[in-house]
C-alpha positions in Angstrom: 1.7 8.6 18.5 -2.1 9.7 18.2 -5.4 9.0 17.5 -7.1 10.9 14.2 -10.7 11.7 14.9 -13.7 10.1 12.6 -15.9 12.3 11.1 -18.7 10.7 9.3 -17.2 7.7 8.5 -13.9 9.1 8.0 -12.3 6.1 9.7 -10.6 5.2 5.7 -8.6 8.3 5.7 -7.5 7.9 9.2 -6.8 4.3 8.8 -4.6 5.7 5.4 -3.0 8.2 6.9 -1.5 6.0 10.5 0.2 4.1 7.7 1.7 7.0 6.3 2.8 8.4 9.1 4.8 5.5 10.0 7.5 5.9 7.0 10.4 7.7 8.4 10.5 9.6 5.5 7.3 10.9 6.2 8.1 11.8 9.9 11.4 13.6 9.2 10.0 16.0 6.3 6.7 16.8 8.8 9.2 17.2 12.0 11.4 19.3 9.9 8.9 21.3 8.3 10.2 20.5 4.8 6.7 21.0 3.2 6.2 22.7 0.2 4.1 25.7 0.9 2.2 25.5 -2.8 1.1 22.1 -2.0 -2.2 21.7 -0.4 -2.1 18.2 0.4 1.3 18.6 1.5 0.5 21.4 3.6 -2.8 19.3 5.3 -0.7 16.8 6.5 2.0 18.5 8.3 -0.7 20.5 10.1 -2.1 17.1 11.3 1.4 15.8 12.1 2.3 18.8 13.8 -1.1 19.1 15.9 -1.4 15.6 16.5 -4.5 15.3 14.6 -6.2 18.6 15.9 -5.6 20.3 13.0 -5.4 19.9 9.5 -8.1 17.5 9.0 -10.9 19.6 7.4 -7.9 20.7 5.0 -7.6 17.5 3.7 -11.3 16.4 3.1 -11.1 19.3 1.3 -8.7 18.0 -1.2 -9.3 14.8 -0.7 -13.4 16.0 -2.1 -12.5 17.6 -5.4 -11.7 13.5 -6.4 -15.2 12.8 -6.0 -13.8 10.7 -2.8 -16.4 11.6 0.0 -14.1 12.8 2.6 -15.7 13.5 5.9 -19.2 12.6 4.5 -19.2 8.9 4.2 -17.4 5.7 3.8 -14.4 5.6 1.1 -11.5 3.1 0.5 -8.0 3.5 2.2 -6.7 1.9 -0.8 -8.1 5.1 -3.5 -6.9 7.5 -0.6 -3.4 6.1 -1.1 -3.2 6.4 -4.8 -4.3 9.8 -4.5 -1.7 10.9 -1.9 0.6 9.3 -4.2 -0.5 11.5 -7.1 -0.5 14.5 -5.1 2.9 14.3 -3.2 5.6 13.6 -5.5 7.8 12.8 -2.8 5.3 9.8 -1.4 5.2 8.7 -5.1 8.7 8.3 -5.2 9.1 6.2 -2.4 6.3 3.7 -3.8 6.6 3.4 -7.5 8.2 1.2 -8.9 9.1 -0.5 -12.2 7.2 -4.0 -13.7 7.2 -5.6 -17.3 4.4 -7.4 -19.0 5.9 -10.3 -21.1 3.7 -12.3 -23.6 5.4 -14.7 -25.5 3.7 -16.9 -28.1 3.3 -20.8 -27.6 4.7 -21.3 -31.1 7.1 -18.9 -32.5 9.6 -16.9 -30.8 7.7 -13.3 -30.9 8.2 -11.9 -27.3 6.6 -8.9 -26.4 7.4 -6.7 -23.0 5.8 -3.8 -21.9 6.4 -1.4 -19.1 4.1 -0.2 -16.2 5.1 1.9 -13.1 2.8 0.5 -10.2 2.9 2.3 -6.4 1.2 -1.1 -4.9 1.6 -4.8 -5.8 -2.0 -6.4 -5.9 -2.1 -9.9 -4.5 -5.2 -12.4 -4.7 -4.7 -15.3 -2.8 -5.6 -18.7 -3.7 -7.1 -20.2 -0.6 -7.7 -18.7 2.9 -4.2 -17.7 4.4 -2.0 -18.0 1.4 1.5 -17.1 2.8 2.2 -13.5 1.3 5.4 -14.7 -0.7 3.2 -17.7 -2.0 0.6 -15.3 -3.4 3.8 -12.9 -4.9 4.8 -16.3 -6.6 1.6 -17.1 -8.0 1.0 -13.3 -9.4 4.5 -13.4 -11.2 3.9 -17.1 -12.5 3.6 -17.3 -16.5 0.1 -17.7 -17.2 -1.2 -19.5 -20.3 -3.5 -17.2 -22.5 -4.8 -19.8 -25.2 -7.3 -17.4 -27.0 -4.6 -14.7 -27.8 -3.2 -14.8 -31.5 0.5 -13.8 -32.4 0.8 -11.5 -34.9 3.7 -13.4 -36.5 2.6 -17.1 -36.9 -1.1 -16.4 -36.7 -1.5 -19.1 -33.9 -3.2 -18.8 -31.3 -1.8 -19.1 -27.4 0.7 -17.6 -25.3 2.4 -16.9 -21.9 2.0 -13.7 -20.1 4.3 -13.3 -16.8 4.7 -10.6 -14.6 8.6 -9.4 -14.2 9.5 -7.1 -11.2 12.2 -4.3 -12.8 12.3 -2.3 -9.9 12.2 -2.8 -5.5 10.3 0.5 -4.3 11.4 1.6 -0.9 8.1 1.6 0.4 6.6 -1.9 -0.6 2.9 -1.9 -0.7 0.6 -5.0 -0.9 -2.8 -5.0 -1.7 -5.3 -7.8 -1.5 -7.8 -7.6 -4.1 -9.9 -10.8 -2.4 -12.3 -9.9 0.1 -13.1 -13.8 0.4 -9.3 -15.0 1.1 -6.7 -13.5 3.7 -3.0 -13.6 3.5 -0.4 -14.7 6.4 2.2 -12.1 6.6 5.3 -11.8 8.5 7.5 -9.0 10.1 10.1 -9.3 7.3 10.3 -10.3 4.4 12.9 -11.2 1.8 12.7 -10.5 -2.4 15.6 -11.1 -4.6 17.9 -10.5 -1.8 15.5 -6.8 -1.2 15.2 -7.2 2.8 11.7 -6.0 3.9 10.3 -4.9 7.3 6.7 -4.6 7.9 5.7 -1.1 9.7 1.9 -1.0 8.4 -1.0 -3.1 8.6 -4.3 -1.5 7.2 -8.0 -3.4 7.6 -11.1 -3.6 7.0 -14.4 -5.6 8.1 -16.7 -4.8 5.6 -17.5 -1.5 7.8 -14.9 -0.1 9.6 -11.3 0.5 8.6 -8.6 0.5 11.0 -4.4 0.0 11.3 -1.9 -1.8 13.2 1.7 0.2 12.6 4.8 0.3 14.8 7.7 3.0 14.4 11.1 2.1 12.2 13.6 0.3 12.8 11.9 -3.0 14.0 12.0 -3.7 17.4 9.0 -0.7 18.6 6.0 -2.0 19.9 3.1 -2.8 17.8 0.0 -0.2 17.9 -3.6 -0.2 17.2 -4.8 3.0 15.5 -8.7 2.8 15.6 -9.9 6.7 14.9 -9.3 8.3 18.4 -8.1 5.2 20.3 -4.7 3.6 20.2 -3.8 0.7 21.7 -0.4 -1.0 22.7 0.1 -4.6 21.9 3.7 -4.4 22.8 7.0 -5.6 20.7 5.8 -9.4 20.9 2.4 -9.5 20.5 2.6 -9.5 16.4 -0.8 -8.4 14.9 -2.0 -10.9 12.4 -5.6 -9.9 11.0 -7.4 -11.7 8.3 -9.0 -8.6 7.7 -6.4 -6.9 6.5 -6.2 -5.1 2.9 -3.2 -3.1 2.5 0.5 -4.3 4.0 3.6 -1.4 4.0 7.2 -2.7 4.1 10.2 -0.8 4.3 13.0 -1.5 2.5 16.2 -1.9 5.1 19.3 0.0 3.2 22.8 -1.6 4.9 
């Protein structure tokens, strides 16, 4: 484990990247020198893996620039950063996406409508200040009644529109869209019989981003990864942060 240095407000891509580092996944291909040489991105991160964060930093602002992201010149959002890693490294992306329908149905007839989306991270916008994560999943896959919408097929207006999960990613990513609520998380977590364990923990203040992430399988000690500094807060001591913005979960395969 190791500290990522901030350089000019760089403390969002570090905060992104102590997350990333914790999928296992991502610690086997960087050990094992699987990268693909034609990928710069790629490339970037196994330099800082391998280094420990003394190299391959510049590399990556570098990338991480031609996105109009500032990289290494100001303040960005660990939430864009991961989208655009996902983009980048098709083997990242894999482990994220996964598979939802959009399903409107009309108040009056029986037209039904369902249309696919592949998502890498599901947004979550609690209600009311420490909404338990799995209420907040329950309320964003609730039917929601649309009353201005018109069917093509009676002509009447309303509807339902509900959220349906298709797919479990093995990398689960949560996202809270509020910056006036929190969530209360927990270690594991359990969705349609998909067991969960929590690994990353990624916040924010309003100024400074930082994570909380512990190694895989559960049972290592929890760590605070603040830029250079990282703190142990032990197997016990469970980091809950109303700050947070991002949660990771790995899926457990038995």
């Amino acid at each position: 484990m190791f500290g990522l240095r901030n350089q000019s407000g760089s403390c969002w891509v570090n905060a992104t990247l102590q997350a990333v580092f914790r999928i296992p996944d991502v610690q086997t291909r960087y050990s094992n020198s699987e990268t693909d040489d034609t990928n710069a991105v790629d490339v970037s991160l196994e330099k800082i893996w391998a280094s420990r964060g003394d190299d391959g930093l510049t590399d990556l602002y570098q990338c991480v620039k031609t996105t109009l992201m500032p990289a290494g010149e100001g303040i960005g959002d660990s939430h864009e950063l991961l989208e655009f890693l996902c983009d980048k490294l098709p083997y990242l992306d894999k482990l994220m996406r996964f598979n939802v329908g959009n399903k409107v149905k009309c108040s009056h007839c029986d037209y039904t409508d369902v249309r696919t989306d592949k998502l890498i991270e599901f947004s979550v916008t609690p209600a009311q200040r420490k909404q338990t994560l799995i209420e907040c999943i329950r309320q964003a896959v609730s039917p929601v009644e649309i009353p201005d919408w018109k069917c093509d097929k009676c002509k009447e207006k309303g509807c339902t529109k509900q959220l349906l999960m298709a797919t479990f990613p093995d990398i689960f990513v949560f996202h809270v869209t509020s910056l006036k609520s929190s969530v209360a998380y927990s270690p594991m977590l359990v969705l349609n019989g998909n067991r969960y364990a929590l690994f990353g923990i990624v916040c924010w203040n309003g100024g400074h981003w930082w994570t909380y992430g512990r190694s895989l399988p559960p049972g290592s000690d929890w760590l605070e990864f603040d830029d250079s500094n990282v703190r142990n807060h032990g197997k016990t001591n469970f980091p809950l942060s109303e700050n947070m913005r991002l949660l990771f979960y790995y899926r457990i395969k038995e």
